[in-house]
N, C-alpha and C positions, 0 to 999 in steps of 0.2 A: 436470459436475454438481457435483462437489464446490467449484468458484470460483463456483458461481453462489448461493451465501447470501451472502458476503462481497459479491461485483457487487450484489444486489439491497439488502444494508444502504448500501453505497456509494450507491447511487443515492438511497436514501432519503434520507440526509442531504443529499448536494448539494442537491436537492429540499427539503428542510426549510430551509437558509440560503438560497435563492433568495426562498423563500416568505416571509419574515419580511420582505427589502427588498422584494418587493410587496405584500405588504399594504397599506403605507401609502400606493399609490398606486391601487390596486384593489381596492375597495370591493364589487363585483357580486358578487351569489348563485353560489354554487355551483351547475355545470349539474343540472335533476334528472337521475334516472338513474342507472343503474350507469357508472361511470366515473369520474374521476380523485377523488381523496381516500378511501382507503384508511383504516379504522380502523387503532389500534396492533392490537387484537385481531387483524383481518384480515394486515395483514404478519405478524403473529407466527404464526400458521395456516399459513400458505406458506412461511416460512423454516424452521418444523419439518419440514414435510412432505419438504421439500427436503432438507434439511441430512440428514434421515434414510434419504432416499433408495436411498442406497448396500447401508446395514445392512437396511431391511427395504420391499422390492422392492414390497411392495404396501399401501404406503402412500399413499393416497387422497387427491386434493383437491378440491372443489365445481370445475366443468368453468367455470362461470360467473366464482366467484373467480380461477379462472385467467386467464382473459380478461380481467379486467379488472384482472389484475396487469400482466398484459402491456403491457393498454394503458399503464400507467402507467409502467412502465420504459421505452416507444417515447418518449411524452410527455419524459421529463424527460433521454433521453440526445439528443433534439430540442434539447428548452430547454440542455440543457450544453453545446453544440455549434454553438449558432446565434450565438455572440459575445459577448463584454460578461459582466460575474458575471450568473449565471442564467440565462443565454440570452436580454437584456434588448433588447428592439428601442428605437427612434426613443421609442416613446412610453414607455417603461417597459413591465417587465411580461414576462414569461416568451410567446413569440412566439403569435400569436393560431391562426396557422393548424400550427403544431406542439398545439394542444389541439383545436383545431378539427376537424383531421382523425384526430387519436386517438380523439377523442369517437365520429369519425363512422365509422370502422373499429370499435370497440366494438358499435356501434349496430347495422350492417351485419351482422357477423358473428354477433353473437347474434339479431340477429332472422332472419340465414338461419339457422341450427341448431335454432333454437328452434322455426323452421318447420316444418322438417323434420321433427322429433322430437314436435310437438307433440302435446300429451293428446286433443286432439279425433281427429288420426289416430289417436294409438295406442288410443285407445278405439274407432277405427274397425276396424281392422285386426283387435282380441282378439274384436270383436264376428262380425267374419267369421269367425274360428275355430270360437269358440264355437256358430256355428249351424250353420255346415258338417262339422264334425269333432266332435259332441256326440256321434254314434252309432259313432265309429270306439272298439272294440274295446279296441286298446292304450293309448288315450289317456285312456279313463271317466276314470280314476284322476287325472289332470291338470288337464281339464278340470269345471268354467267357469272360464277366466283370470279375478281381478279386475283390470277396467282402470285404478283408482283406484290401482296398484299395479304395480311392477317383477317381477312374475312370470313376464310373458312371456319377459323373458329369461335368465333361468331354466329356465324351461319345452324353450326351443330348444336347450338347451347337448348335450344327447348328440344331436342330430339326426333323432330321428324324426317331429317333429311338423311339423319342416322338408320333410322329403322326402312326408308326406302332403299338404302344401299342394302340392305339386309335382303331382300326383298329380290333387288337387281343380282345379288349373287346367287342366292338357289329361290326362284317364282314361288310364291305362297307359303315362305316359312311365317311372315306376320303376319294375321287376318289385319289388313287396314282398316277393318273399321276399327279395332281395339288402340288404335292411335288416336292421341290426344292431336287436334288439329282446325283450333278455334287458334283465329289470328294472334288471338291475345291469351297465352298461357300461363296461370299462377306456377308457384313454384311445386307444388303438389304434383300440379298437372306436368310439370317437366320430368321431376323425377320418376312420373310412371314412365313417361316415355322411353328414357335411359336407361330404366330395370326391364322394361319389357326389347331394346334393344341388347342388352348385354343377355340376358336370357337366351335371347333368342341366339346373338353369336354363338354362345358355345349349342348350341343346338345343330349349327350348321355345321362345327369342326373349327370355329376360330378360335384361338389361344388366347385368354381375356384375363388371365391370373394377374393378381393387382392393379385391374382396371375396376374404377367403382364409379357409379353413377356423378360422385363429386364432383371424378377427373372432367368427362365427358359437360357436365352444365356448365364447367366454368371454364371448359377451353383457354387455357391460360398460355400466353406471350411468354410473359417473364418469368421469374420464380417470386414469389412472396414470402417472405422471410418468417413468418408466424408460421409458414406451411412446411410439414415435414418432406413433402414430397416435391422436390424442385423442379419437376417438367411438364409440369400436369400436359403441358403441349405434347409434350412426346405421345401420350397415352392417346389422344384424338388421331394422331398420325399412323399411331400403332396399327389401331384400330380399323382406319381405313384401308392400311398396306393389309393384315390380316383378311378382311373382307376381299379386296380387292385380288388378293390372291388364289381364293376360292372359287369367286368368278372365271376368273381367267383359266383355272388348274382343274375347272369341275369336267371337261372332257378327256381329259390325261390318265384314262385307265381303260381297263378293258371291258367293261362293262359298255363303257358311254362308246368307246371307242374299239371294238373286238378287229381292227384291222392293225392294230399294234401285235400281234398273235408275228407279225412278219417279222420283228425283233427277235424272234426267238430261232432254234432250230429243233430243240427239244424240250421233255414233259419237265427235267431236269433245271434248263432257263427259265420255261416257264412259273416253274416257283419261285425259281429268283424274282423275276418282273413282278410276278403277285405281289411281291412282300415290299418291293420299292416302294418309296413316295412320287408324288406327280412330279418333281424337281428331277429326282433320281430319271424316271420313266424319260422324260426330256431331254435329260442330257443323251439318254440313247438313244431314243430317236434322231437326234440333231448328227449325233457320230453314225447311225445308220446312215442318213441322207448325206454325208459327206464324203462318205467311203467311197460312196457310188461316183460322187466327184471327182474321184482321184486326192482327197486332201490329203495329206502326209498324217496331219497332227491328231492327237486326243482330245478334243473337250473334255476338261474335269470338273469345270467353276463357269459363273455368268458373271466373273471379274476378269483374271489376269489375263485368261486363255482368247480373249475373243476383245479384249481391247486392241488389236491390231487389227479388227473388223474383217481381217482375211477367212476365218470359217464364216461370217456370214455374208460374204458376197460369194461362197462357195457354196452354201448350202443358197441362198436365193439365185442361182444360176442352176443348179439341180430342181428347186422346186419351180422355178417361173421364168426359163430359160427368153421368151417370148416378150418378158419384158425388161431386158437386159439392153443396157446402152453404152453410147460411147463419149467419152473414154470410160472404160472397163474399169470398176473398183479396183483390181488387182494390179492397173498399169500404173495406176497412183502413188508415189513415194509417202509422200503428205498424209499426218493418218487423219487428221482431221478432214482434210479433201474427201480421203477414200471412206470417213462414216459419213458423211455426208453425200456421198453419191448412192451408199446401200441404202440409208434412208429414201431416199429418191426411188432407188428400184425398188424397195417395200411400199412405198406410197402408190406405185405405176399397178403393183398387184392388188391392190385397195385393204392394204391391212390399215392398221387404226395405230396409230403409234405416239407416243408421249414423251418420248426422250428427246435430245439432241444428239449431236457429234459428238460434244465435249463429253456427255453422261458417258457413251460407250469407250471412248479413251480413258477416260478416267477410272473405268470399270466398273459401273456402280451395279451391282449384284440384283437388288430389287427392280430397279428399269430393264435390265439385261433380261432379267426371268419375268418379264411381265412382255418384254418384244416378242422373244421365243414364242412365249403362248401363244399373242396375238396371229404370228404366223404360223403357230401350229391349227389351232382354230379356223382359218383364210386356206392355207394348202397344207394338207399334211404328206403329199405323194407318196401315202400308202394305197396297196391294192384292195378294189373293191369287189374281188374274187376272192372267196376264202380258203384257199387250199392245204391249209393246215387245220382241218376243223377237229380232228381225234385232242389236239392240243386243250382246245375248249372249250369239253364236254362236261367238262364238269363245274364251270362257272356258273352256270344257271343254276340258281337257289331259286327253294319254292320263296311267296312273297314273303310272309309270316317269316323263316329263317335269315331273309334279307334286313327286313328291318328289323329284328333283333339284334343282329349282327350290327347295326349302326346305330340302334338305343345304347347298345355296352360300350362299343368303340367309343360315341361321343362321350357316352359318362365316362368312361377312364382317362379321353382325353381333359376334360374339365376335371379332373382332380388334381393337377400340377405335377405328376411325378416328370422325370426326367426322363422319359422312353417318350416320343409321339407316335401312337400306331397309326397305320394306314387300314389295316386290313386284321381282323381277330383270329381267324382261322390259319392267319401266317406268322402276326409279328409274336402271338402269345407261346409259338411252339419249344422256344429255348427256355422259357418259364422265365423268365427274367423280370417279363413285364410283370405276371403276375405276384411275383415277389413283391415287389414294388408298388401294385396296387393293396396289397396284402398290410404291406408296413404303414400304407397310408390311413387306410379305416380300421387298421387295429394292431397300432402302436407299440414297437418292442416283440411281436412275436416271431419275425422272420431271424434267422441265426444266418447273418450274413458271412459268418465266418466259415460256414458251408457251402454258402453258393456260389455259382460260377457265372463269372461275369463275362457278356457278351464282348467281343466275337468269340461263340464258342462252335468248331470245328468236330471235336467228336462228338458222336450220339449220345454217347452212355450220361459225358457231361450233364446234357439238356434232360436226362432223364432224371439224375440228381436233380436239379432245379425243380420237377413238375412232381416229383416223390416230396420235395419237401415241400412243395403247395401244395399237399393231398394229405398233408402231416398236418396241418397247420388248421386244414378244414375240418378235419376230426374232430378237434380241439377246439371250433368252434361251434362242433355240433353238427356240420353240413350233412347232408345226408349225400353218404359217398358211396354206393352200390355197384359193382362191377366196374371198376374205375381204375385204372392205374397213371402211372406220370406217361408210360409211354403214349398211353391215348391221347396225350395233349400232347405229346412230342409228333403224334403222326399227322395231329389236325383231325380228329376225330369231332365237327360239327358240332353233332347232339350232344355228346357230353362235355363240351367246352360251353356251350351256350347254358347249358343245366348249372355249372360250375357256376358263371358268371352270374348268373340269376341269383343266386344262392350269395355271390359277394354283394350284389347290389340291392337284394333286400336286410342280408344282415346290417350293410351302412346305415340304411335308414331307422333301420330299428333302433340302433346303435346313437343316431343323432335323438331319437324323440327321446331314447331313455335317458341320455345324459339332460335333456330340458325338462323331464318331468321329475324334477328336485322331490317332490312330495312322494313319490313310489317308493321312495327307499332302496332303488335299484333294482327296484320290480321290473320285470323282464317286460318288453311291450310285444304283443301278439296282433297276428292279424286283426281277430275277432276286436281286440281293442280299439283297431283304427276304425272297422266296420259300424261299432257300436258309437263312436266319437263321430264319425259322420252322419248317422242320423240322426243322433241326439241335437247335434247343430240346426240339423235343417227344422226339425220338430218343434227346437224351441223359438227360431224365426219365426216359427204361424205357418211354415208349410207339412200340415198334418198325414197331405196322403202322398207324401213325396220321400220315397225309401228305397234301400238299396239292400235288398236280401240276402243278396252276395257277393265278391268280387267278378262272377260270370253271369249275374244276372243280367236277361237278354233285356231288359228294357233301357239298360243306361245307354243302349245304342241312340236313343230320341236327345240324346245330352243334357234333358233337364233335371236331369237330379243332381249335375255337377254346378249345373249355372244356378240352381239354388244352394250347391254345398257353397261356392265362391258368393254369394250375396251373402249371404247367412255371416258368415267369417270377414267380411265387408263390404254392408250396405250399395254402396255408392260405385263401388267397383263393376257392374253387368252393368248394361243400357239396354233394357226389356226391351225397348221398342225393335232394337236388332236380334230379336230372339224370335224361333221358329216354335213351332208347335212340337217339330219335329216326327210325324207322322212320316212323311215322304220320303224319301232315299237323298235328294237333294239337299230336303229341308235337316236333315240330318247331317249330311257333311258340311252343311253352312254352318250348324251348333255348335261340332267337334272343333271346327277347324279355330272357331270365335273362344270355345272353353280352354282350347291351349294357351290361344294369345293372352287370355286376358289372365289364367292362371300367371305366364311370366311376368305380365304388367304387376301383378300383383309381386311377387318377387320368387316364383318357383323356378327351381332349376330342375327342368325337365325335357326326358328325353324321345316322345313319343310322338308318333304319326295320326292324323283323323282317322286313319284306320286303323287303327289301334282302337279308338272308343266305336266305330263303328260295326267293329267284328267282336267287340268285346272281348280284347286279350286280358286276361284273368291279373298275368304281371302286368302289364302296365295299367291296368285299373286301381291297382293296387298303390304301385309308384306315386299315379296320379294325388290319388286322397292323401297315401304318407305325407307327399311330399305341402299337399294345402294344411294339412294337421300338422305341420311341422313349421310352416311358416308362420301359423298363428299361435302354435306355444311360445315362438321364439321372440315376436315382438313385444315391448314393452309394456306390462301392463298399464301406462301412463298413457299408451299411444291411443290419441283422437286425431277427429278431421276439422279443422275449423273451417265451413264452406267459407264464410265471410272474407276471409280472406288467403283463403287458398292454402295455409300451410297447419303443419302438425305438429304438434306436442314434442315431439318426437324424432328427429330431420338426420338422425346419423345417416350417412351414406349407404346406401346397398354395394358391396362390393362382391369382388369374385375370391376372395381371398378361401381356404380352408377349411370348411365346416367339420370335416373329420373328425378332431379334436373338439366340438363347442361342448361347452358345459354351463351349466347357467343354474340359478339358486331362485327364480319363477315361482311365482306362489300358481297353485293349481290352479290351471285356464279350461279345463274340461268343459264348465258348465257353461 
């Protein structure tokens, strides 16, 4: 940091004696644009910012002048480096495609960021807030965000307005009371807020990989030049758009929605539909509803194809014919006129909408699939007769197979691979994904040079894929009995779910044995974790509070875990929110308080109150791993200073990889 004023004056000058011997051979305008030519004003902004860097940590620089300083220093240690004074090619002249591609990396990059970031979302996003969370209680005082303004992020820095979106997207994934929500929060108290929101995202099916609690407290505007990660803004945004899209997309299947069955005509589409995601499912419904209009086109995208607004004053003339005006969308030349008259028809039908004109010309993809919704949600004009029922006979899972199905789905989606699943029973069938979870918890064993990569058409294919993840379990010990690749190729239920139990306890076992540095690579066993849970609770002073097995029937009252979680940190339960747990009610109010406060604490888990209430054996099991594993991995340095609210200890909780941790821990057992 501190060679990099001196590097960037250095550059500047080469750059300046290049520049003067072409001039007089290159005459042409300067590109518009932000990019190369730098005012003095502008270098001298950057070289302060920089040069001060060291002495004063939060010293700020426009995220854009950034960028296109960079570009500038890429450009000219290009030109320094390509030959000749200045970097002078054949024809004179500082090399074409060293500006060319700086220019167009400039251009690329800010126009992705700027995408992402953009005012039209973030006015989208504060506007869902503000209509959903106007009546929330804690937040009066907060709310209306202005979106014309950097308040949101602001607003999200202690985390509770974070975790009520949580909340607002699927009802009761955070127990509220497990929120920190004393007007005045130390920093302690923020970061639980933040691990117990990012927890809980990927619990719901949000994509939070390289989000850490960091990003989220310090909602960051600009970039900070001490900080590796230049957007921290983006990652609040992210966040929201992720949530936000949950919400809006949680009825777009067949379960919530079994009048989608009209999409199909046979058992054959309806595997297709199964295996779609909600974006996918949307687009077809939107081209069902069109067809019926007589539209000519295809929807394929919620950008280019419907920036002419003409499929959606076709598809809102199919579903809300009644409130249709004049002049007609479609009589309109003007496409600004004509999104603004469909918004007019969609406001006449009372949907809820957050874009403008200019969004849907412009095409912006995440508004476009957030209107859709909104109007799929308001009309869907599907039939509420169901006369294709043989179709979906076989969607109803018992409960127990339901949510297992969505304990694995969310963990495999929270491991970062590159496949997002919708559905276990459909997207695992080519075996791909499972490769790919495979390589993730146990590095180097998949032989990629065998597998066949999706879109894969013949059967036999997808059968290689699922023979070599039966290859692979072997070898890992799984216990494989009457099991072939084809069984995962047909969707065979019970033994894909058996399969996947068997990946998701080998992980954990996998994470605690690389933290317990002192076993020697001592294998770690149930009975270990079993035996490490109540040793905890025992040595806390709670003598008659034990857990005899993973299906013992009394953990259903939850106090053996809200003592395993005191026990491993104090200060974490607030007894006074704690049931007896005798009663059926008093019981799901424990379960429901043991999960939140397990994420508060920092566990990444994927389980239902009814999971501890019915005492499922796996996930009781998950549960302790996964507390025994948060407390070998923290620091043995780490305390809690009440006095002033912070720790010993402050790295960030992030979502990054645990797959791989290894750590050299002196034994934490006792």
């Amino acid at each position: 940091m501190r060679d990099l004023p001196a590097a960037i004056s250095s550059l500047r000058g080469t750059a300046t004696v290049a520049a003067k011997g072409d001039a007089e051979k290159e005459n042409s305008a300067p590109e518009p644009g932000p990019g190369p030519g730098l005012t003095d004003e502008e270098w001298a902004s950057v070289l302060k910012a920089v040069s001060r860097a060291d002495e004063r940590p939060h010293q700020d620089a426009s995220f854009e002048l950034f960028l296109r300083v960079y570009a500038e220093m890429q450009l000219r240690l290009k030109g320094a480096g390509s030959g000749g004074a200045g970097g002078k090619k054949a024809g004179g002249g500082i090399a074409r495609s060293s500006s060319s591609s700086s220019a167009a990396f400039l251009t690329a990059a800010t126009t992705t960021l700027l995408h992402t970031i953009s005012e039209s979302e973030k006015a989208s996003y504060v506007g869902h807030i503000n209509a959903y969370l106007a009546e929330d209680p804690f937040l009066k005082t907060a709310l209306p965000i202005d979106p014309a303004t950097d308040h949101i992020f602001h607003v999200t820095k202690d985390g509770v307005l974070l975790c009520k979106l949580i909340n607002l997207a699927v009802p009761g994934t955070i127990d509220e009371r497990a929120i920190n929500t004393k007007r005045v929060l130390n920093l302690w108290e923020k970061n639980e807020n933040h691990t117990l929101c990012l927890n809980s995202a990927k619990a719901i099916g949000c994509t939070v990989v390289n989000i850490g609690t960091q990003d989220l407290a310090e909602g960051r505007v600009r970039i900070n030049l001490n900080h590796p990660c230049v957007a921290k803004k983006l990652n609040v945004l992210t966040f929201c758009h992720n949530n936000d899209q949950i919400q809006l997309l949680a009825d777009v299947n067949l379960k919530s929605t079994p009048q989608l069955v009209e999409l199909v005509e046979d058992s054959k589409e309806m595997e297709e539909l199964m295996s779609l995601s909600p974006e996918k499912i949307l687009l077809r419904w939107m081209n069902f509803q069109l067809k019926k209009g007589g539209f000519q086109r295809t929807v394929s995208n919620f950008s280019s194809d419907i920036k002419d607004s003409e499929a959606y004053a076709c598809l809102l003339d199919v579903l809300a014919p009644e409130c249709s005006a004049k002049p007609s969308a479609m009589s309109v030349k003007d496409l600004l006129h004509r999104a603004r008259l469909v918004l007019e028809h969609a406001d006449r039908m009372g949907c809820k909408r957050y874009l403008t004109p200019k969004d849907i010309v412009d095409g912006l993809p995440n508004l476009n699939l957030a209107f859709v919704a909104h109007i799929f949600q308001k009309r869907n004009g599907l039939s509420k007769q169901m006369k294709q029922v043989s179709f979906v006979d076989g969607l109803s899972d018992d409960a127990q197979v339901s949510r297992e199905e969505r304990s694995f789905r969310l963990w495999i989606n929270s491991l970062g691979i590159s496949t997002y699943i919708n559905n276990v029973f459909e997207d695992l069938r080519n075996g791909w994904v499972l490769l790919e979870v495979i390589d993730k918890i146990a590095p180097g064993s998949v032989n990629w040079k065998m597998a066949n990569r999706p879109p894969i058409k013949l059967p036999f294919k997808k059968v290689e894929n699922c023979n070599q993840v039966l290859k692979i379990g072997k070898e890992l010990k799984f216990s494989l009995v009457n099991i072939a690749g084809n069984d995962i190729v047909q969707g065979n239920k019970k033994l894909i779910l058996a399969f996947l139990w068997q990946l998701m306890r080998y992980n954990i076992l996998q994470l605690l044995k690389n933290l317990r540095f002192h076993s020697n690579g001592k294998e770690i066993t149930d009975n270990d974790i079993l035996a490490w849970a109540n040793k905890k609770v025992k040595d806390s002073g709670k003598h008659h509070s034990r857990m005899e097995s993973f299906k013992d029937r009394s953990l259903s009252s939850g106090t053996f875990f809200l003592d395993l979680l005191s026990a491993v940190e104090p200060r974490v339960v607030n007894w006074s929110l704690v049931t007896k747990g005798e009663k059926d009610e008093e019981k799901q109010m424990n379960a429901s308080y043991i999960i939140s406060v397990a994420r508060k604490l920092g566990c990444s888990i994927f389980l239902l109150p009814e999971d501890i209430l019915e005492v499922n054996q796996k996930m009781m099991l998950t549960l302790t791993a996964s507390i025994m594993y948060w407390y070998l991995k923290r620091p043995a340095s780490h305390s809690f200073d009440s006095e002033n609210g912070s720790s010993c200890e402050t790295s960030s909780t992030t979502t990054s990889d645990d797959s791989a941790s290894e750590s050299s821990f002196d034994d934490k057992c006792s």
